[in-house]
C-alpha positions in Angstrom: 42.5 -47.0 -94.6 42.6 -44.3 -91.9 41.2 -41.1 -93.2 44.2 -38.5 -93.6 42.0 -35.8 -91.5 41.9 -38.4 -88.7 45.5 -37.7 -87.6 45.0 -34.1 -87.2 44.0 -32.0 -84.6 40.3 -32.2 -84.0 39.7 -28.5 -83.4 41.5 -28.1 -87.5 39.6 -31.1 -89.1 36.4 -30.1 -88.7 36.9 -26.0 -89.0 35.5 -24.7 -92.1 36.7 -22.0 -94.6 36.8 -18.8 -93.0 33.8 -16.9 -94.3 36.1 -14.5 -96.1 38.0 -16.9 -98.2 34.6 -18.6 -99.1 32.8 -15.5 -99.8 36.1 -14.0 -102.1 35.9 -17.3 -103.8 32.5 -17.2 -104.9 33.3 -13.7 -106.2 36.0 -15.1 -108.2 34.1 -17.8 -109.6 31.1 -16.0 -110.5 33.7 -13.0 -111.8 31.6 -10.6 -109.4 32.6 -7.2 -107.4 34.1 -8.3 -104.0 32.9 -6.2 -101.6 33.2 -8.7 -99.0 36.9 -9.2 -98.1 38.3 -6.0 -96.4 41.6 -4.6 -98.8 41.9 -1.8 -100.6 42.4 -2.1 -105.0 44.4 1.0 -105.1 48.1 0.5 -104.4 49.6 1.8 -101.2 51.1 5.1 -101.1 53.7 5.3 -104.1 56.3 7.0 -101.2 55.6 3.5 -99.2 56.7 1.4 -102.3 59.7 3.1 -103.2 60.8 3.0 -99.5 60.4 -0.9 -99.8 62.2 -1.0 -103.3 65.1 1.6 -102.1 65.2 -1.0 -98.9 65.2 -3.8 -100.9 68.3 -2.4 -103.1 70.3 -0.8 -100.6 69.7 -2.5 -97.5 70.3 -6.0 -95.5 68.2 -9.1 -96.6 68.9 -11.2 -93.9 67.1 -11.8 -90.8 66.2 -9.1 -88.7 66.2 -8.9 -85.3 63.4 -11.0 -84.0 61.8 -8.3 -81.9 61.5 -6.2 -85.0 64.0 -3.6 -86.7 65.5 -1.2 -84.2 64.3 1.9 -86.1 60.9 0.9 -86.7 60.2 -0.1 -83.0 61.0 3.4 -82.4 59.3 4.6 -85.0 55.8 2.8 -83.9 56.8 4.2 -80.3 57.0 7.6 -81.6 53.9 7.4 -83.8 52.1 6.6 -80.7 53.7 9.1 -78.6 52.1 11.8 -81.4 49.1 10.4 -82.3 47.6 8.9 -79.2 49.8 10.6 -76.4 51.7 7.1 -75.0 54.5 7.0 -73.1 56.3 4.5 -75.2 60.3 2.7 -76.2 60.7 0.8 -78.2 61.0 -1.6 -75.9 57.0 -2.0 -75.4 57.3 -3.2 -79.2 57.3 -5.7 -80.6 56.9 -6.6 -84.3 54.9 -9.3 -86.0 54.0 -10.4 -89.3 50.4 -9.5 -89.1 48.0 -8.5 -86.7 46.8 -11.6 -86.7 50.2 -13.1 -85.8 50.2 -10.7 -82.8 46.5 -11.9 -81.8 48.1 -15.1 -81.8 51.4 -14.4 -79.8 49.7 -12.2 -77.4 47.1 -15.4 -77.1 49.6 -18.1 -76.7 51.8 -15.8 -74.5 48.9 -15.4 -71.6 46.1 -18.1 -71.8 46.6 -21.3 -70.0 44.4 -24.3 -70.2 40.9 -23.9 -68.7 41.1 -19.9 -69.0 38.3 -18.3 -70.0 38.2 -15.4 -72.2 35.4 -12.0 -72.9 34.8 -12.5 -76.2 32.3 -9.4 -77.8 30.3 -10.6 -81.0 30.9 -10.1 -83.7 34.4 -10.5 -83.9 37.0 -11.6 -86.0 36.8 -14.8 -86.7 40.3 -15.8 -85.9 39.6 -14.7 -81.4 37.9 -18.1 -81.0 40.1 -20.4 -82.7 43.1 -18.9 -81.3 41.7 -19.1 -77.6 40.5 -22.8 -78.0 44.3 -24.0 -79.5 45.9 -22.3 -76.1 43.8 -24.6 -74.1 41.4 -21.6 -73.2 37.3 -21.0 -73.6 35.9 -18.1 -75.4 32.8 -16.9 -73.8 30.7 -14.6 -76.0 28.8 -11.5 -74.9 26.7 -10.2 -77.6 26.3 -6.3 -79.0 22.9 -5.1 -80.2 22.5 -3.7 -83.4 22.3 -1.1 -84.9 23.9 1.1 -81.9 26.6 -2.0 -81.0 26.5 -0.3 -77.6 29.2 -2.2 -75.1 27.1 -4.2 -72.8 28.9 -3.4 -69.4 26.6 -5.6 -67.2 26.4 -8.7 -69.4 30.3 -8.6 -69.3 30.3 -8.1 -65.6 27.9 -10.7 -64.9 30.1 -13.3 -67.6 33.1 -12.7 -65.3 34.2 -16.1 -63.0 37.1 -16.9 -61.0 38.2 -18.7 -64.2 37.9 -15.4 -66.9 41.5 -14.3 -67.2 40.9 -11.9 -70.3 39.3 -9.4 -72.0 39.3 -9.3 -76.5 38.5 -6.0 -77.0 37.9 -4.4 -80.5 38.1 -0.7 -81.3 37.0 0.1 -83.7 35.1 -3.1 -84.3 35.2 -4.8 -87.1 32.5 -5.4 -88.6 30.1 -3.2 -87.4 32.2 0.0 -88.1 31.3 1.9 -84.4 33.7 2.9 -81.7 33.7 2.8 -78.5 32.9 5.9 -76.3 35.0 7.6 -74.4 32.9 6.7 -71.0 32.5 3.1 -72.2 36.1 2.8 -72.5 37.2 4.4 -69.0 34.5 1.7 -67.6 35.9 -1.2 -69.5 39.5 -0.1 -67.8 37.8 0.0 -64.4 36.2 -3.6 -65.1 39.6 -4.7 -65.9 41.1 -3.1 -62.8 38.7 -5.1 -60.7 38.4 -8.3 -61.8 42.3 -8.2 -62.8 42.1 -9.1 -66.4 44.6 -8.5 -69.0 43.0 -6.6 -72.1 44.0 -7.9 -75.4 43.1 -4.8 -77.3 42.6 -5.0 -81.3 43.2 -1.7 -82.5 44.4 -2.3 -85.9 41.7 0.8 -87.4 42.6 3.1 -85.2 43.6 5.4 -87.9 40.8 4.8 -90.1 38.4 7.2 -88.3 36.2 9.3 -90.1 32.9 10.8 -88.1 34.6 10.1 -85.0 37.3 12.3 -82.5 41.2 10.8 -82.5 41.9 7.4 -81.1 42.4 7.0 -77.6 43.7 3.4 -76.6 42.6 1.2 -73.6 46.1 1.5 -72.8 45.6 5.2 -71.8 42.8 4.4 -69.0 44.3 4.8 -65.3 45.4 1.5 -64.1 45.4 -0.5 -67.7 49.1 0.1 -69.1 50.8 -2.9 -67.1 47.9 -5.1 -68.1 47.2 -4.2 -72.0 48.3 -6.2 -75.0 47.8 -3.1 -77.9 47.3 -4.4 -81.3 48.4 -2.6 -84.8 48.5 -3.2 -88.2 50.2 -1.8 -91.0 48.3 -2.7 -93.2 45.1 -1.3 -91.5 47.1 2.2 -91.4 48.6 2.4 -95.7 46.1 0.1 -97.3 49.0 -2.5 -97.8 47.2 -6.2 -96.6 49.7 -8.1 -98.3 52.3 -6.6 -96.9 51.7 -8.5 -93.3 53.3 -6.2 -91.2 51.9 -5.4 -87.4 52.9 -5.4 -83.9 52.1 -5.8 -80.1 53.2 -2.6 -77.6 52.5 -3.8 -74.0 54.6 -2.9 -70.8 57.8 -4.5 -71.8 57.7 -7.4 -69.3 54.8 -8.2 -70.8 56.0 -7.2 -74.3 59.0 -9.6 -73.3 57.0 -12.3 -72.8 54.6 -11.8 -75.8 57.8 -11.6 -78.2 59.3 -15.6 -76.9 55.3 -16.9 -78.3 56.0 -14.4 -81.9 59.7 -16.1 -81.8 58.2 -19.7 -82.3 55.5 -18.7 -84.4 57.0 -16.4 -87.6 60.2 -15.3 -86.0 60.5 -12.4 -88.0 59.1 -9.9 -90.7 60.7 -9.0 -94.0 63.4 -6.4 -93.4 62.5 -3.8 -96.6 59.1 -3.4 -95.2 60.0 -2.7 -91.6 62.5 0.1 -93.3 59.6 1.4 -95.4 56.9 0.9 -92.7 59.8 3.3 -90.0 59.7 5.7 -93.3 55.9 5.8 -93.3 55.5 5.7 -89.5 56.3 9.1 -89.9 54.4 10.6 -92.7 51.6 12.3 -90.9 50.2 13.8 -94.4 50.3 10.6 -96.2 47.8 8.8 -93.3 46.0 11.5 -93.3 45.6 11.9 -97.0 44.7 7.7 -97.2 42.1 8.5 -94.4 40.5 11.6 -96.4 40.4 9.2 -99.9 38.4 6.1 -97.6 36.3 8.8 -96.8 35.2 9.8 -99.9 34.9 6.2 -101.0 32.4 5.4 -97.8 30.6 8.3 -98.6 30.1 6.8 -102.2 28.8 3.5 -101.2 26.7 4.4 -98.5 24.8 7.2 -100.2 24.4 4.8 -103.2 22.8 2.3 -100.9 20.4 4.6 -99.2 19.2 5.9 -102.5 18.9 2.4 -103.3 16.4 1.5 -100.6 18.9 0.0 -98.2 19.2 0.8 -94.5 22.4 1.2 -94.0 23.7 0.8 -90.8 25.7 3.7 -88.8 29.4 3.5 -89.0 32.3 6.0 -87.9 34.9 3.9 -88.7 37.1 0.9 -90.1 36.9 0.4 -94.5 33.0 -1.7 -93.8 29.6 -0.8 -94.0 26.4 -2.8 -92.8 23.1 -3.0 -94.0 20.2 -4.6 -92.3 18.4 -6.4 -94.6 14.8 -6.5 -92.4 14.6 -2.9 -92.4 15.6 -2.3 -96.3 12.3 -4.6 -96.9 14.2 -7.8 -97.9 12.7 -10.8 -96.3 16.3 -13.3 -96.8 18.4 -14.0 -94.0 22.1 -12.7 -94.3 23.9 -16.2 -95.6 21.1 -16.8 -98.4 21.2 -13.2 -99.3 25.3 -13.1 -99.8 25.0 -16.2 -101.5 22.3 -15.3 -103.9 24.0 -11.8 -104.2 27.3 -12.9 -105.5 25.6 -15.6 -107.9 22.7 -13.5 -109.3 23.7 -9.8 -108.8 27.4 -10.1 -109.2 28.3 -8.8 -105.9 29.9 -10.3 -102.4 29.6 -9.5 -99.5 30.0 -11.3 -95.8 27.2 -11.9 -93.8 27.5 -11.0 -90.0 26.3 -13.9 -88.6 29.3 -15.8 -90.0 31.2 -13.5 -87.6 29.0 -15.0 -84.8 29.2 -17.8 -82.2 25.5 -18.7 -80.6 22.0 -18.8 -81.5 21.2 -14.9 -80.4 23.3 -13.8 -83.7 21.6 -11.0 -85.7 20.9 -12.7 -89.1 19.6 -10.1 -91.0 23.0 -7.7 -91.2 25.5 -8.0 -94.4 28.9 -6.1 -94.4 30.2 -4.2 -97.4 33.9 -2.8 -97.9 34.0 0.4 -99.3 37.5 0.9 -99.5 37.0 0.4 -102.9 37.2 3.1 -106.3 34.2 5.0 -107.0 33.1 3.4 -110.4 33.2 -0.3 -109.0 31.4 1.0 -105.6 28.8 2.7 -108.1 28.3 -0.3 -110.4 28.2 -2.9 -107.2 24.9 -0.3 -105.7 23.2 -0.8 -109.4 23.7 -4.2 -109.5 22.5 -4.3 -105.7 20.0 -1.8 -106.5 18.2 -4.0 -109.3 18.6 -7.3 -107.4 16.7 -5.5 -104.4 13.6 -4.8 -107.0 14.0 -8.4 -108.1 
């Protein structure tokens, strides 16, 4: 009998669990704190949920336009314009249901077979898979711990008549750094030379704490016709499940971004894209979100450092990292995140898993604060007394 797997897609049958559905259910098996998956236990803004429910009582149910609600393309156009100083319509928008849905579209849209694509690691584990199903090749260029610095030459030197794009995080996840304002004008002017399109993850741009306002890739002289800008509600209110995000990219491009979204989800739930236009708007509630993941960083990584751990700088995104070498704990990251969720009651992802290649840093776990202060407290104890044992 012909195994079931066998008549699947090779590049499917033989992928593992992603490292975040493995790690969150070892948590739930072992009943232990999850700092490992990146979402928020608080609710989203209660002025967000009654949008949805008012939306949900007093507006259409039926599909929505494919491209995304009218109102909250120009809302996401007009955020922009305030926030980040773009030029933007809502034609540049288009609306998907997840930022991981746009990855995809904006993938599938522009990578043909035999393309090769800048990958920087870490990086979300979904880049690679994506890249390889359009027919493409990821090729990896490695960041340094603990600064993460972007390594200009390396991605100059991986560049070949066959790289067509750039995957560019900011702020990267999972190291929590951003990128400079000097590294990104020379990433634009690498771009500009070597003609690559920039597929620019920027789904925690608002969650920014040590750091100066976001500036897109987008805004770099030369890089607005040839950038694929990636959001994420979900990223912005603390509402994962919600699966709302969307591309903004010149709108020929956008254009042809939207016919890959069309085949793959086709649309987004309409009372969310009315709440989301609502909320697009709210300056004082992203703010106020941002100032209460600040607190709750704070929280975990001052608990960790009084625990003994050397935790990791980050400016940004709802993760901390710890390197486990310099904190005196002789375990590589997987054993440590394994033990840690069995023995101290606590997950967490370990970066290698985030990794493609031998040179991948083994000795670096990430931890989501984005959690509430008496769970964040009871994970460092827990951590605290495994790290003596």
């Amino acid at each position: 009998m012909i195994d079931p797997a066998a008549r699947c897609h090779p590049l499917y049958a033989a992928m593992p669990t992603t490292v975040f559905e493995h790690m969150s259910g070892l948590a739930r098996e072992a009943g232990a704190i999850n700092l490992g998956q990146g979402f928020p236990d608080d609710p989203p803004p209660a002025a967000l949920a009654e949008a949805a429910a008012r939306a949900l009582r007093e507006r259409s149910q039926q599909y929505p336009p494919m491209a995304g609600l009218p109102e909250l393309r120009d809302a996401i156009a007009a955020f922009y314009r305030r926030r980040q100083g773009l030029d933007l319509t809502r034609e540049h928008v288009i609306v998907t249901s997840g930022a991981t849905e746009a990855v995809a579209a904006a993938i599938l849209a522009t990578i043909q077979p035999g393309d090769e694509v800048l990958v920087l690691a870490p990086a979300y584990d979904a880049y690679a898979p994506l890249v390889r199903r359009a027919g493409g090749v990821p090729v990896f260029v490695p960041l340094a711990p603990p600064a993460w610095a972007l390594p200009l030459a390396a991605l100059r030197a991986a560049i070949t008549p066959r790289t067509r794009a750039l995957i560019f995080n900011d702020p990267l996840n999972p190291t929590g750094t951003v990128a400079s304002p000097a590294e990104c004008a020379a990433l634009a002017n690498l771009c500009v030379e070597a003609d690559l399109l920039a597929i620019c993850d920027e789904v925690w741009e608002m969650v920014r704490f040590d750091a100066p306002a976001h500036r897109s890739l987008m805004a770099e002289p030369g890089m607005a016709d040839r950038t694929i800008k990636i959001g994420s509600a979900g990223k912005i209110f603390g509402a994962t499940g919600w699966k709302v995000g969307w591309i903004v990219a010149d709108p020929a491009l956008a254009t042809v971004v939207g016919r890959a979204h069309q085949f793959l989800t086709f649309t987004t739930p309409p009372m969310l894209q009315w709440a989301l236009a609502e909320g697009l708007a709210d300056d004082a509630m992203m703010d106020r979100q941002v100032r209460a993941w600040a607190a709750s960083r704070a929280v975990l990584n001052e608990g960790l450092a009084q625990a003994g751990f050397a935790v990791l700088p980050n400016v940004a995104t709802w993760f901390s990292c710890v390197d486990l070498a310099r904190s005196g704990i002789e375990l590589d990251d997987m054993t440590f995140a394994e033990r840690a969720v069995r023995e101290a009651g606590v997950a967490t992802i370990p970066l290698s898993a985030l990794w493609e290649g031998p040179d991948a840093p083994r000795q670096i776990v990430r931890l989501c604060h984005c959690k509430p202060a008496a769970m964040l407290e009871e994970a460092v104890r827990r951590l605290a007394d495994f790290h003596q044992a």
